[in-house]
VEXVEXLUM-63652 format. One line per 10 residues: number of its first residue (from 1); their letters; for each residue x, y, z of C-alpha. Coordinates in Angstrom, 2 decimals, padded with zeros to 5 digits. Layout:
<rs>
NUM	a	X/Y/Z ~ ... $
</rs>
This chain:
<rs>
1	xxxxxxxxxx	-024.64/-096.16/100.49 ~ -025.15/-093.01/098.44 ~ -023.36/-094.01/095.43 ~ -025.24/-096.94/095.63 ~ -028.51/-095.49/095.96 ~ -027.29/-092.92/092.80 ~ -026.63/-095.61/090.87 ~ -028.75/-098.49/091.14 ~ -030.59/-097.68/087.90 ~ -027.79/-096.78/085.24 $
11	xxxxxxxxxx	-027.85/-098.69/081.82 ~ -026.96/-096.38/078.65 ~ -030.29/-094.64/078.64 ~ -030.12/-093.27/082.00 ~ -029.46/-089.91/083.60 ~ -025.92/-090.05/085.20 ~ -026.21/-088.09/088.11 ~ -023.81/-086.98/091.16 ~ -024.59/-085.00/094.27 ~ -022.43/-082.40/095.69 $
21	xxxxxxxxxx	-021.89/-082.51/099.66 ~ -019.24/-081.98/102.40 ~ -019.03/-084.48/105.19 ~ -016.96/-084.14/108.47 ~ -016.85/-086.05/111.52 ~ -016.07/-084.26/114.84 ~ -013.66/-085.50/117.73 ~ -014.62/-082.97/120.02 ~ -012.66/-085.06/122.65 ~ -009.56/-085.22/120.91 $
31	xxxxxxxxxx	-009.80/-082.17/118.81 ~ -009.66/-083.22/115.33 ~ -012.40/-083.35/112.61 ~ -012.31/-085.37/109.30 ~ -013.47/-084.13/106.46 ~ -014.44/-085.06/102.55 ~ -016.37/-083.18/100.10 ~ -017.72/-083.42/097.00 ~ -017.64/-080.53/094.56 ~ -018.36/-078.86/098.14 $
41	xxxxxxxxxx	-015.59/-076.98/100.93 ~ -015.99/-076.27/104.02 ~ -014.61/-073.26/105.87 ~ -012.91/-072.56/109.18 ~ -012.87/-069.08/110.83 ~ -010.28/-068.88/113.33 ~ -009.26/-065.89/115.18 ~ -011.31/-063.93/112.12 ~ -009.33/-065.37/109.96 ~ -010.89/-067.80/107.07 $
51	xxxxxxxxxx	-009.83/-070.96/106.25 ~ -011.30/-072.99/103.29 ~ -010.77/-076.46/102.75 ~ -011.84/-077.46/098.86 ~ -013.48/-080.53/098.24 ~ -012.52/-082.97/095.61 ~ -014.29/-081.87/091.84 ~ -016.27/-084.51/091.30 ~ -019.73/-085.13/092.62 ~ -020.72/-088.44/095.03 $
61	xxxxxxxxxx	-022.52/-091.33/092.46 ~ -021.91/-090.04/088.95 ~ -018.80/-091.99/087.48 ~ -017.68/-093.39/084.54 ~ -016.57/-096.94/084.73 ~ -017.60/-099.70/087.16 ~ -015.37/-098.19/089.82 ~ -016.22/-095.18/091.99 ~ -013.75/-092.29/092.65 ~ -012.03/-092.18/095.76 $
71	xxxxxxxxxx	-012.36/-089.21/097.83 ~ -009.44/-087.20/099.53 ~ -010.00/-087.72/103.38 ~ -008.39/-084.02/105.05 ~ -007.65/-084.15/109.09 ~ -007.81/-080.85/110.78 ~ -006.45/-079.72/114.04 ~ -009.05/-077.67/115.91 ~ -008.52/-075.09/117.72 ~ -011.00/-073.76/121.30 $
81	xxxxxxxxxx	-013.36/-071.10/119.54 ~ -013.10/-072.30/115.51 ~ -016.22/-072.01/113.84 ~ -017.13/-074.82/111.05 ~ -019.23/-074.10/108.22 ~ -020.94/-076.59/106.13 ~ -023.17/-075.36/103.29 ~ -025.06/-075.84/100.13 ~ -024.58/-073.59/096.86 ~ -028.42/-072.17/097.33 $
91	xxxxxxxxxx	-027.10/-068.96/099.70 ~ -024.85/-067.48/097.62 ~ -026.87/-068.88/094.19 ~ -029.91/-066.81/095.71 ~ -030.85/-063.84/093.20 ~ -031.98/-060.48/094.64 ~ -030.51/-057.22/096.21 ~ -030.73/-054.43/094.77 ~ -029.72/-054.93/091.05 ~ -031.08/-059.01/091.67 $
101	xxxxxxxxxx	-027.62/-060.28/091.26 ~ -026.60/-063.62/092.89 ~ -025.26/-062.73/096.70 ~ -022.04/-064.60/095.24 ~ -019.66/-066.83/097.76 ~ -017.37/-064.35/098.57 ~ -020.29/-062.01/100.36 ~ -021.22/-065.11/102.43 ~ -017.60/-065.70/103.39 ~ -017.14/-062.06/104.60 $
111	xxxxxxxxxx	-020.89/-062.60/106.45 ~ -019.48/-065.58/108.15 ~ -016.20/-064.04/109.42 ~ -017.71/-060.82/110.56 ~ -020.44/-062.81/112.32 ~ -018.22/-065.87/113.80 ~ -017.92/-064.50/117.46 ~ -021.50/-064.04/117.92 ~ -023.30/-067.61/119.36 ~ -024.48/-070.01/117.02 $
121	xxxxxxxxxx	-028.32/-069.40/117.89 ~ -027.77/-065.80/117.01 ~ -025.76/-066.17/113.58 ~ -028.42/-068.61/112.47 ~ -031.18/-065.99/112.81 ~ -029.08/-063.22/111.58 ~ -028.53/-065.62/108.57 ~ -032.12/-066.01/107.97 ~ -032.88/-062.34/108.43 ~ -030.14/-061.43/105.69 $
131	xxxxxxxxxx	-031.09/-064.21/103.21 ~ -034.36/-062.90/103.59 ~ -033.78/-059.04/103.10 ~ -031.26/-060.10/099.89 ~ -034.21/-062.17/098.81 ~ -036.97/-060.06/098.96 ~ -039.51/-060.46/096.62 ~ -037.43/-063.02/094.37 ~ -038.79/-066.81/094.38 ~ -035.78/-069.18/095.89 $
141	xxxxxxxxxx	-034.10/-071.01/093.35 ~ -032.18/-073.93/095.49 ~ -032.06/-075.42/098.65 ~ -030.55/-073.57/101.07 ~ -027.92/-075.33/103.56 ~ -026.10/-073.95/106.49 ~ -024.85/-075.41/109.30 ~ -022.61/-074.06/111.55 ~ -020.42/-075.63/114.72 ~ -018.27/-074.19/117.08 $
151	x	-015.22/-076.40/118.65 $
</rs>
């Protein structure tokens, strides 16, 4: 349905535009989530250890050809106490700090580890709170994403 919704107005003029995203289904009864992203990963902290999962490198809906790209479809084993994260590129694209440098990828991966134990209602507020501080007085430039689930 996305593609198709990306795509219903292409001709030669048009923009040809994709959207990046991570999608994952959870079998909380049988342990197991699928997932598939597009130009997006996902990580799993387990045991404080990180785990990323890369997404294929192509966005969902921008193609060339009459026939969409497949996407790579990655089972995962879960484990009692793994934390999921799914997220957007606006956290770690967000200017600010003290020098107003980008808060970069690998800051929010060491964030997320160092905060996985804590419950979910706590990290999300804690993530607010430090996007805001990093922000400061900065406007936002992207959508910010973040959605976390613990197995």
């Amino acid at each position: 349905g996305v593609i198709t919704t990306l795509n219903e107005n292409t001709g030669e003029s048009s923009i040809k535009d994709g959207m990046d995203m991570a999608l994952c289904v959870f079998d909380f009864n049988a342990g197991k989530l699928e997932f598939a992203g597009a130009n997006n990963p996902i990580l799993l902290v387990r045991e404080n250890k990180l785990i990323k999962y890369k997404g294929d490198r192509f966005p969902i809906g921008a193609f060339e050809g009459k026939k969409p790209q497949l996407f790579t479809n990655t089972e995962i084993d879960l484990a009692e106490g793994d934390t999921v994260y799914l997220f957007s590129d606006g956290y770690a694209d967000q200017f600010g700090g003290p020098k107003q440098k980008k808060f970069m990828s690998m800051q929010l991966k060491e964030t997320l580890v160092a905060m996985s134990g804590q419950p979910m209602l706590k990290q999300g507020e804690r993530l607010n709170e430090i996007f805001e501080e990093w922000r400061g007085d900065s406007p936002q430039v992207d959508d910010v994403r973040l959605i976390g689930v613990r197995y």
